[in-house]
Steps between C-alpha positions, in 0.01 A plus 500: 500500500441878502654680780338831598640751785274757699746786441257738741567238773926426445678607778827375387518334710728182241378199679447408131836604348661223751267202371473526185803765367382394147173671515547782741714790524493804715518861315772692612386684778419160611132648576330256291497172267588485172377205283716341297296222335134548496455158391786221658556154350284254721819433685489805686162452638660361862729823533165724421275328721776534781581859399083555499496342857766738631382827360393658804244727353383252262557656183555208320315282310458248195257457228469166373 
């Protein structure tokens, strides 16, 4: 899987930084995502679809 985030759209909202920590990140004016892994081991996939459901701008999504 290929994750891919809308930057234009990121509010910061770090719905995704709580479930899945691994993957997510906010910068440091906690204004937007940072991606850690672009590409998570298959394991991850529940925590991305969960932190893809609770983005509330829907900035987040996977390829593949």
């Amino acid at each position: 899987m290929k994750i891919q985030i809308e930057y234009g759209m990121c509010d910061g909202h770090g719905e995704c930084v709580i479930a899945a920590p691994e993957v997510f990140d906010l910068n440091d004016d906690g204004d937007e995502v940072i991606l850690l892994d672009e590409t998570p081991a298959e394991e991850l996939r529940n925590k991305v679809n969960a932190a893809i459901k609770l983005c509330p701008v829907a900035a987040i999504r996977i390829e593949g």
